[in-house]
NUMIDO-575669 format. One line per 2 residues: number of its first residue (from 1); their letters; for each residue x, y, z of N, C-alpha, C. Coordinates in Angstrom, 2 decimals. Each point is the difference from the previous one (the first is absolute). Example, Ala and Ser with C-alpha at 12.3 -4.5 7.8 and 13.67 -1.06 7.14 Angstrom:
// residues 2
1 = as = 13.19 -5.69 7.80 -0.89 1.19 0.00 0.90 1.20 0.00  -0.35 1.05 -0.72 0.82 1.19 0.06 -0.77 1.09 0.73
This chain:
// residues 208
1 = xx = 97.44 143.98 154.45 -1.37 -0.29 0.44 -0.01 -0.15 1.53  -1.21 0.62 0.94 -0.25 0.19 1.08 -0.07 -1.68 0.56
3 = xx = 0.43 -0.10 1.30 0.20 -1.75 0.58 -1.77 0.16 1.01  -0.52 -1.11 0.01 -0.92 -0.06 0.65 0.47 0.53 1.63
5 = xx = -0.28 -0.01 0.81 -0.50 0.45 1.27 1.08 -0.80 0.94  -0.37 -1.51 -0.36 0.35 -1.15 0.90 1.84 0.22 -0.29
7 = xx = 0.01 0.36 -1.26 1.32 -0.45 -0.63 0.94 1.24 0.55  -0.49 1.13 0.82 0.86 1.18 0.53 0.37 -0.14 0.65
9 = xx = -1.06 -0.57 1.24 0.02 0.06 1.13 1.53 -0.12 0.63  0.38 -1.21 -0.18 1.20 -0.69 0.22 0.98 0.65 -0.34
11 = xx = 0.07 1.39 -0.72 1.70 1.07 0.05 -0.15 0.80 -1.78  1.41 -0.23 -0.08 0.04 0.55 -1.64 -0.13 -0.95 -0.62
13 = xx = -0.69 -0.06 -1.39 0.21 -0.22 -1.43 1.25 -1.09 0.01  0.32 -1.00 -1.09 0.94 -0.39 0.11 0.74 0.65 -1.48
15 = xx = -0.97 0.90 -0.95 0.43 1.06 -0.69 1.37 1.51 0.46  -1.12 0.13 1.25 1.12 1.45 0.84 0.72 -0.33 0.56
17 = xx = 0.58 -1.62 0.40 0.21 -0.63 0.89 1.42 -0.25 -1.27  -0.20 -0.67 -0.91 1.51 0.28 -1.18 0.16 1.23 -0.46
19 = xx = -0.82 0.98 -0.21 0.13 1.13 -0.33 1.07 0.90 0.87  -0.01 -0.53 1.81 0.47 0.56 0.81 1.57 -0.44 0.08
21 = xx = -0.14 -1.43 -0.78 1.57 -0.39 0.57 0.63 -0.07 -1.19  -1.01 0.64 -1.57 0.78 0.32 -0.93 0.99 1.06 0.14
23 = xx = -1.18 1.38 0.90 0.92 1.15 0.30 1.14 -0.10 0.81  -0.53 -0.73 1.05 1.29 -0.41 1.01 1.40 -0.37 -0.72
25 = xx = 0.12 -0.79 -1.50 1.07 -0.04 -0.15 0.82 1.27 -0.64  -0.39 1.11 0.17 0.56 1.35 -0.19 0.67 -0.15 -1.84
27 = xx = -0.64 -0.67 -0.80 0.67 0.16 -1.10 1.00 -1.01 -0.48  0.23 -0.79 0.91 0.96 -1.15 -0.37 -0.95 -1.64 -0.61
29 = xx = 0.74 -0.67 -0.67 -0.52 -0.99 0.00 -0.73 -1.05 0.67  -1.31 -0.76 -0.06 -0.27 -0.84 0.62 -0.82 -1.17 -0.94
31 = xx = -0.08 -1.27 0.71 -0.92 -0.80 -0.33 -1.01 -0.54 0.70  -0.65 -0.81 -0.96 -1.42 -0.60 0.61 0.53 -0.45 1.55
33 = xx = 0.58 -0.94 -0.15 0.25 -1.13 1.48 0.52 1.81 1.06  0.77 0.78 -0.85 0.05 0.90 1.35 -1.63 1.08 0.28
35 = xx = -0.21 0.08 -0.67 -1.50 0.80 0.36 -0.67 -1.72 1.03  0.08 -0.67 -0.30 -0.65 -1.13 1.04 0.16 0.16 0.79
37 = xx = 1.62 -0.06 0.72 0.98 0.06 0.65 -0.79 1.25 1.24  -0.23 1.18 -0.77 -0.32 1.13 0.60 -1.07 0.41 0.57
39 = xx = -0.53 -1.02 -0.85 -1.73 0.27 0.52 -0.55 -1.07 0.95  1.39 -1.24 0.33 0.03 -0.81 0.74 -1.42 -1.30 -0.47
41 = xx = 0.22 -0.32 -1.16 -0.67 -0.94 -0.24 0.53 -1.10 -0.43  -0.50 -1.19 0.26 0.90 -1.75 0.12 0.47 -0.01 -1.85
43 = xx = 0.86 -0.71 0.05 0.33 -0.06 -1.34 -0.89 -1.18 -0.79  -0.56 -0.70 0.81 -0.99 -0.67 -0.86 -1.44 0.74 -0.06
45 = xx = -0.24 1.12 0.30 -1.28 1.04 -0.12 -0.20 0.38 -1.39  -0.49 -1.45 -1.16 -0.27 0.53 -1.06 -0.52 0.93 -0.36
47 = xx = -1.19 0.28 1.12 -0.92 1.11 -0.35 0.62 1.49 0.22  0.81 -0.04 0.86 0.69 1.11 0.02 0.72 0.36 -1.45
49 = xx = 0.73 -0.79 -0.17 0.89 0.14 -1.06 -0.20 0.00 -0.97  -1.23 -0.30 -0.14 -0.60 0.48 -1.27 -0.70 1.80 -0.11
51 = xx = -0.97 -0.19 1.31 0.13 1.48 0.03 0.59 0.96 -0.41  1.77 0.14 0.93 0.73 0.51 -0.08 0.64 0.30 -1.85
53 = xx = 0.34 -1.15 -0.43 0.00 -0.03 -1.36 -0.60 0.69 -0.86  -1.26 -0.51 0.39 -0.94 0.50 -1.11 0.03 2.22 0.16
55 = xx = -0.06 -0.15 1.13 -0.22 1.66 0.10 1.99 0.54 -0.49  1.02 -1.06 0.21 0.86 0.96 -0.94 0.17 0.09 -1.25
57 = xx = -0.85 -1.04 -0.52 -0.35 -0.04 -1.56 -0.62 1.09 -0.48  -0.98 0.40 0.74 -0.92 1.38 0.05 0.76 1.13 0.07
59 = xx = 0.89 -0.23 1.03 0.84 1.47 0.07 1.10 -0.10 -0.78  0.29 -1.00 -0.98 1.04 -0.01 -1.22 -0.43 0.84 -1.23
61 = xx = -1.86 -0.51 -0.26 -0.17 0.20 -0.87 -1.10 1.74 0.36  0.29 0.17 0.99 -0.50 1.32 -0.04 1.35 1.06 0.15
63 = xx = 1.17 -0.73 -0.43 1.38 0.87 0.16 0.48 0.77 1.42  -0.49 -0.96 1.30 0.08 0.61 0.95 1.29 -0.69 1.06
65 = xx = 0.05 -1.39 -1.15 0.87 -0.55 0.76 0.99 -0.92 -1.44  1.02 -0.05 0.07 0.90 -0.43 -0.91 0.81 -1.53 -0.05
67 = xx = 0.36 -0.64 -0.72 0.67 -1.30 0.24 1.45 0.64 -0.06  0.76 -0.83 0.94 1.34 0.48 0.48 0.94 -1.48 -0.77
69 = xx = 1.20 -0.18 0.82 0.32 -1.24 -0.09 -0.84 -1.30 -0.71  0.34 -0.38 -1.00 -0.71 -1.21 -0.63 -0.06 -1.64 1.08
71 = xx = -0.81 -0.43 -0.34 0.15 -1.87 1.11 0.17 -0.42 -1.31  0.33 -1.53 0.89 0.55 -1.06 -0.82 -0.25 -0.91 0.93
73 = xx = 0.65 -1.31 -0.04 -0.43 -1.03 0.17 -0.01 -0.12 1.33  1.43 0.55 0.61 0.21 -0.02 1.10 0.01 1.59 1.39
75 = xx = -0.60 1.04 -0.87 -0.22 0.84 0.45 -1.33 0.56 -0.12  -0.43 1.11 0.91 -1.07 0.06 -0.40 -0.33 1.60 -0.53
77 = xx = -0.80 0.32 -1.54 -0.29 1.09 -0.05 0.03 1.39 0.90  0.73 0.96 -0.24 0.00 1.52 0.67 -0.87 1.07 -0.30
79 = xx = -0.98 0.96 0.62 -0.18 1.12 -0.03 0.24 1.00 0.60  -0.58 1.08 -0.52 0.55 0.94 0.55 -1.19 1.74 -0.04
81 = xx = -0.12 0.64 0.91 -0.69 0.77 -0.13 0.11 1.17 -1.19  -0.85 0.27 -0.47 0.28 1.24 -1.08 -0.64 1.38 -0.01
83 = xx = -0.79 -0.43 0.92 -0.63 1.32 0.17 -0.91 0.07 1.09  0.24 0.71 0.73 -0.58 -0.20 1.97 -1.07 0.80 -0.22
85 = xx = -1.65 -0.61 0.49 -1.24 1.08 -0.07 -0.93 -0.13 1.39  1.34 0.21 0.38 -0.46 0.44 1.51 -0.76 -1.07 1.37
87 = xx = -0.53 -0.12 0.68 -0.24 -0.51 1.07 -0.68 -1.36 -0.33  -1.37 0.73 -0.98 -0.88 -1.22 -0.27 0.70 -0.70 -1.06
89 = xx = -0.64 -1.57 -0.03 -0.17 -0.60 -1.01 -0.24 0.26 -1.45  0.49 0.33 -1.35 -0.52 0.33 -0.74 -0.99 -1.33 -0.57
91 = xx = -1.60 0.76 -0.03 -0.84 -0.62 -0.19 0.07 -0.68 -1.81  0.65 -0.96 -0.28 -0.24 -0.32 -1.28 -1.02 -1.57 -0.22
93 = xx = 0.05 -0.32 -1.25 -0.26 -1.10 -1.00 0.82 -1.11 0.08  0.16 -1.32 -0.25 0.58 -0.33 -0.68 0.80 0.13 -1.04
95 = xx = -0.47 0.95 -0.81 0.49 0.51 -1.46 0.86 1.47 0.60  -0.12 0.09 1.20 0.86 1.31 0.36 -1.03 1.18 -0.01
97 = xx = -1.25 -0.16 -0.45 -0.92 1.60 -0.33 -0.61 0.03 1.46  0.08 1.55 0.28 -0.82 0.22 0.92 -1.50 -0.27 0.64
99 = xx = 0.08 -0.12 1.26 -1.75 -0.57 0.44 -0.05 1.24 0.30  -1.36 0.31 -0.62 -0.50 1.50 0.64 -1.10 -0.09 0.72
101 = xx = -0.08 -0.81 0.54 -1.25 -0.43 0.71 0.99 0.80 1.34  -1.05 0.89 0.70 0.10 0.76 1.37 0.99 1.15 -0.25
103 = xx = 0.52 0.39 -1.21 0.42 1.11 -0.28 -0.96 1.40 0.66  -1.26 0.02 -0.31 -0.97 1.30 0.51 -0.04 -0.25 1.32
105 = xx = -0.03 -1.37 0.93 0.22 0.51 1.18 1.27 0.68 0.07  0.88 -0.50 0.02 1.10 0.26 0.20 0.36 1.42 0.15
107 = xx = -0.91 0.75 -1.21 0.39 1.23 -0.36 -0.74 0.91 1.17  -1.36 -0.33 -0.32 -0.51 0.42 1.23 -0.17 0.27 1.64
109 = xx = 1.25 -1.25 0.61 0.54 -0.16 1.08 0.87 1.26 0.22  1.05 0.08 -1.30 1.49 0.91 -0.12 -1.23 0.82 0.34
111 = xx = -1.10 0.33 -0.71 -0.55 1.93 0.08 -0.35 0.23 1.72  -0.43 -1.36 0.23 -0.27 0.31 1.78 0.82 0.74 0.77
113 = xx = 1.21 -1.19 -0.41 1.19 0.44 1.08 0.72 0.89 -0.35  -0.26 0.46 -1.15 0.35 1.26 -0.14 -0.48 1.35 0.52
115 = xx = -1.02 -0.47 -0.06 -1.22 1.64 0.94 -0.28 -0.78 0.80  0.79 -0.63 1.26 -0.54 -0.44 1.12 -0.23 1.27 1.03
117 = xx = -1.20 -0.27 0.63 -0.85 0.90 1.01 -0.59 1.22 -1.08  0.02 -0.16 -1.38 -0.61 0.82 -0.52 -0.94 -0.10 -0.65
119 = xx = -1.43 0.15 0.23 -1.04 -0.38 -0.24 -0.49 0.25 -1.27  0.07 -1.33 -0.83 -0.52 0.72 -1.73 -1.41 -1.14 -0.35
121 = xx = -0.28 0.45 -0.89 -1.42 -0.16 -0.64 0.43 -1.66 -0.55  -0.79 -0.71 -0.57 0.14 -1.20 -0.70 0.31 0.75 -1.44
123 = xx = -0.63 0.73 -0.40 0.15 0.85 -1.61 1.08 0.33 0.40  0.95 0.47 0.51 1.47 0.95 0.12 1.08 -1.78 0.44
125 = xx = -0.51 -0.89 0.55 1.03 -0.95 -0.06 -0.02 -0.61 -1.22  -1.48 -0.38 -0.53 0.26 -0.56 -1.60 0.86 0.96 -0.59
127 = xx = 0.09 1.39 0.44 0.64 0.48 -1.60 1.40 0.40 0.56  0.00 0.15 1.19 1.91 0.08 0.09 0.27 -1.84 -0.15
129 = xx = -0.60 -0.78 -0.02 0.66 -1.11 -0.17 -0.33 -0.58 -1.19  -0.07 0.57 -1.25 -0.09 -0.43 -1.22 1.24 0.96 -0.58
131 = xx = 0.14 -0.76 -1.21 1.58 0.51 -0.58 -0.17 -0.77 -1.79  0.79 0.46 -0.07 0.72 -0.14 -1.32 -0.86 -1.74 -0.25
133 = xx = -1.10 0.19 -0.91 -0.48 -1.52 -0.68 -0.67 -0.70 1.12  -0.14 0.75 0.84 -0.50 -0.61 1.31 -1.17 0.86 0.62
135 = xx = -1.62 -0.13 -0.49 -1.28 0.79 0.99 -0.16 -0.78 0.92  -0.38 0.52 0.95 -0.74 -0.12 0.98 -1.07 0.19 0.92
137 = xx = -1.29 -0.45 -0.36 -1.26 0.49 0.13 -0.51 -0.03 1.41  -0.94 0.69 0.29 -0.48 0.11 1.49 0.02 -1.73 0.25
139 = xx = -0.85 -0.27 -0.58 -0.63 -1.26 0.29 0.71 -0.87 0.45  1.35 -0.43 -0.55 0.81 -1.12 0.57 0.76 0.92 0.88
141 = xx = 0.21 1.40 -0.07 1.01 0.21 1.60 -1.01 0.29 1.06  -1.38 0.14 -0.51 -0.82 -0.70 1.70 0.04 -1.39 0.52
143 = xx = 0.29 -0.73 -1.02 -0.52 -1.54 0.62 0.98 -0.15 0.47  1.14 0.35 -0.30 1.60 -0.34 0.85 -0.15 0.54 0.53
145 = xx = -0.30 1.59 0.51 0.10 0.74 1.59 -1.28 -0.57 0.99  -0.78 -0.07 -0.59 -1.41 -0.84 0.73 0.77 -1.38 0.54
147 = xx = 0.80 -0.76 -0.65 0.62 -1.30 1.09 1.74 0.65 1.00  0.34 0.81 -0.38 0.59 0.69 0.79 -0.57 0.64 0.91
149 = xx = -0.48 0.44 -0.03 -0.79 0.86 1.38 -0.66 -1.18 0.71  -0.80 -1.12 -0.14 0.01 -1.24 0.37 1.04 -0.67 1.13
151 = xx = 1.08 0.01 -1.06 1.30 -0.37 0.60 0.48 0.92 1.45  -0.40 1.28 0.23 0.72 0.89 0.71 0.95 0.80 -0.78
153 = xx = 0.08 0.11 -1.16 1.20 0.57 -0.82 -0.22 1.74 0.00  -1.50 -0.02 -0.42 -0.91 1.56 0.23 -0.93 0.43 0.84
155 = xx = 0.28 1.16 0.27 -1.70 0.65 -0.03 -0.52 0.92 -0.95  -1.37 -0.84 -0.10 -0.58 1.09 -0.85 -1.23 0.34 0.89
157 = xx = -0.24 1.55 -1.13 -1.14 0.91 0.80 -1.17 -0.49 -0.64  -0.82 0.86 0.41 -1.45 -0.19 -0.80 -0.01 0.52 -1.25
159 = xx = 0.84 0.56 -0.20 0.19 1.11 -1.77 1.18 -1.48 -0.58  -0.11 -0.76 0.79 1.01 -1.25 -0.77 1.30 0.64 -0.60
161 = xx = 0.17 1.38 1.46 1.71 0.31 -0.19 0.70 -1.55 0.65  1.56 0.17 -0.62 0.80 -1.18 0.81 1.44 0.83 0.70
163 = xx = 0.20 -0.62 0.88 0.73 0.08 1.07 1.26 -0.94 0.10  1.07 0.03 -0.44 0.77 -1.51 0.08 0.30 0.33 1.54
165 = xx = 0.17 -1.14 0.92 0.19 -0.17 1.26 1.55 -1.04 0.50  1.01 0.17 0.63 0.59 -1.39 -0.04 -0.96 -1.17 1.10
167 = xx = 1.15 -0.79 -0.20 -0.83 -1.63 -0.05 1.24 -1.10 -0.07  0.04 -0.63 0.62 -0.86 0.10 1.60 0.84 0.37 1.16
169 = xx = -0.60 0.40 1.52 0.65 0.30 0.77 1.04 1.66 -0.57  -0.58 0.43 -0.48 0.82 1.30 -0.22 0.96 -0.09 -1.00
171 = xx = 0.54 -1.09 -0.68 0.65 -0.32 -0.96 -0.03 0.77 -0.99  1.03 0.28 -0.84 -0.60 0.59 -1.61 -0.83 -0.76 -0.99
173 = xx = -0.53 -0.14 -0.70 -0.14 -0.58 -1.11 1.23 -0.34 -1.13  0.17 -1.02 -0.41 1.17 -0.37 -0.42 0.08 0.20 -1.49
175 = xx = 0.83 -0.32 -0.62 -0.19 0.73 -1.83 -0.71 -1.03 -0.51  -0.38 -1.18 0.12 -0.55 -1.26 -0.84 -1.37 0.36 0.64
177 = xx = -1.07 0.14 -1.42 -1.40 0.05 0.07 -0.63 -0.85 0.69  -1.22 -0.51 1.12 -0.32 -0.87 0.44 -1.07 -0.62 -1.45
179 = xx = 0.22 -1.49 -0.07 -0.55 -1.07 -0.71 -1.71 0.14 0.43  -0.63 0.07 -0.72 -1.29 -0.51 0.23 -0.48 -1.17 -0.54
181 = xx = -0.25 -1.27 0.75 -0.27 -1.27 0.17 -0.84 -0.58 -0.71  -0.08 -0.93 -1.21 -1.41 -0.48 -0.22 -1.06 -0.76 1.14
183 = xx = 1.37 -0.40 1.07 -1.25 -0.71 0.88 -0.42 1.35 1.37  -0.14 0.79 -0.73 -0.10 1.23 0.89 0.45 0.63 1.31
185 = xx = 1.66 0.14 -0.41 0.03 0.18 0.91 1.47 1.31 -0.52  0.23 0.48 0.83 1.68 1.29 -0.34 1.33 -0.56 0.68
187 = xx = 0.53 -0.34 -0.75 1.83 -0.52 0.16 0.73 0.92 -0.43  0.79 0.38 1.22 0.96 1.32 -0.11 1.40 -0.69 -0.34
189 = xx = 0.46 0.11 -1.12 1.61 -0.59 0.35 1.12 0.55 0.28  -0.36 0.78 0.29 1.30 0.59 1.04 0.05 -0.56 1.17
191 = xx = -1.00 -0.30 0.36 0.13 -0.61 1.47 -0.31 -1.48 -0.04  -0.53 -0.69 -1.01 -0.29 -1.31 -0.59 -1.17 -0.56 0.92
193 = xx = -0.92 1.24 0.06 -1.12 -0.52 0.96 -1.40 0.24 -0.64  -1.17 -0.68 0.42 -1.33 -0.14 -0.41 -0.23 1.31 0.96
195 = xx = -0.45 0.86 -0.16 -0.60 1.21 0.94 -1.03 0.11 -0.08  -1.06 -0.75 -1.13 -1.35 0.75 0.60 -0.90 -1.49 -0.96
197 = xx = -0.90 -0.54 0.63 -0.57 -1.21 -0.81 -1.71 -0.19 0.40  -0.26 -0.41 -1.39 -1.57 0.91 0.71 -0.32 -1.72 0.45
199 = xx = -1.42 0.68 0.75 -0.48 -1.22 1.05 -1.01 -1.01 -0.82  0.78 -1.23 0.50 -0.94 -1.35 -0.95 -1.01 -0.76 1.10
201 = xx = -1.18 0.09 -0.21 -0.93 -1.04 1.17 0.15 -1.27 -0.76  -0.78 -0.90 1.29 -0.23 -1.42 -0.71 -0.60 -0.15 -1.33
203 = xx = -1.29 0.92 -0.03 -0.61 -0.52 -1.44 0.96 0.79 -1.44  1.28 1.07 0.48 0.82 0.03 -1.07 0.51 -1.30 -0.44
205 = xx = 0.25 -0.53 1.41 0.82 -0.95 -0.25 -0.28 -1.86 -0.37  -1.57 0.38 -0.52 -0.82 -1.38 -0.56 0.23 -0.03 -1.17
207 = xx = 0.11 -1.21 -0.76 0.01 -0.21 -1.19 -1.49 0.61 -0.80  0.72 0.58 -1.19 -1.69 0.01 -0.36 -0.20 -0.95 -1.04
């Protein structure tokens, strides 16, 4: 599930953030206190450590990550990686099942940067970016290119061709889809930044 706005700002996830120093251990064993260790958090940081926990419970029971070495009284439980899926975080459950929540962006990002500088229709990105159990209708890949182009991500024409552009400063666009915000605004995490946030006046900002 997508983190509010406030909760990005400040870097990575503390999800990609074990995810990263799961990979880091290249396949060998580790434990909780060492993922702490790595991610440099106090050993009394319950909240961490529960985090951390809880998401390798997730990646136990989604078979992505394995129990190694047994604990006991005086040692502490081992894991171990079982199966590496690449850069990101795998988005799970508790129960280990996938969140498919932002899957169609996602997909739709890959079709950008895939035909970058090549100008296609909203009908030709819904349908190169639908697949197997997966449509994709005009309608939701306008409202995501409509806050991308917002963002600076596109241009579009008046025939509502799109254009992927990099961003920012000449940069590429990076492989992680930019987030669109409930408090309206686009968080890119590749770069772990708010890039585009629409404008609040005072009377947004009155109670009603």
């Amino acid at each position: 599930m997508h983190k509010a706005a406030w909760q990005l700002i400040g870097g990575i996830s503390t999800r990609q953030k074990t995810w990263n120093a799961i990979r880091a251990t290249c396949g060998n064993e580790f434990t909780v206190t060492e993922l702490e260790t790595a991610l440099d958090h106090s050993p009394n940081d319950r909240v961490a450590r529960n985090s951390i926990a809880d998401y390798i419970g997730a990646l136990i029971r989604a078979g992505i990550v394995e129990k190694g070495q047994p604990g006991s009284r005086f040692t502490a439980q081992h894991y171990k990686l079982a199966r590496d899926e690449g850069h990101d975080a795998p988005r799970l459950r508790r129960d280990g099942g996938r969140v498919t929540q932002g899957d169609v962006k996602d997909r739709i990002w890959r079709t950008l940067r895939f035909h970058t500088h090549q100008p296609l229709s909203v009908r030709e990105i819904a349908a190169f970016a639908s697949g197997p159990g997966v449509t994709i209708n005009e309608k939701t890949a306008r409202a995501y290119l409509r806050e991308l182009a917002r963002a600076g991500y596109l241009q579009l024409d008046d025939e509502y061709r799109v254009t992927l552009r990099p961003y920012p400063h000449g940069s590429p666009p990076g492989p992680r889809a930019p987030i669109i915000c409930r408090a309206r605004c686009v968080f890119d995490p590749n770069t772990c930044t708010v890039v585009w946030a629409d404008t609040v006046t005072e009377d947004d900002a009155n109670e009603k």
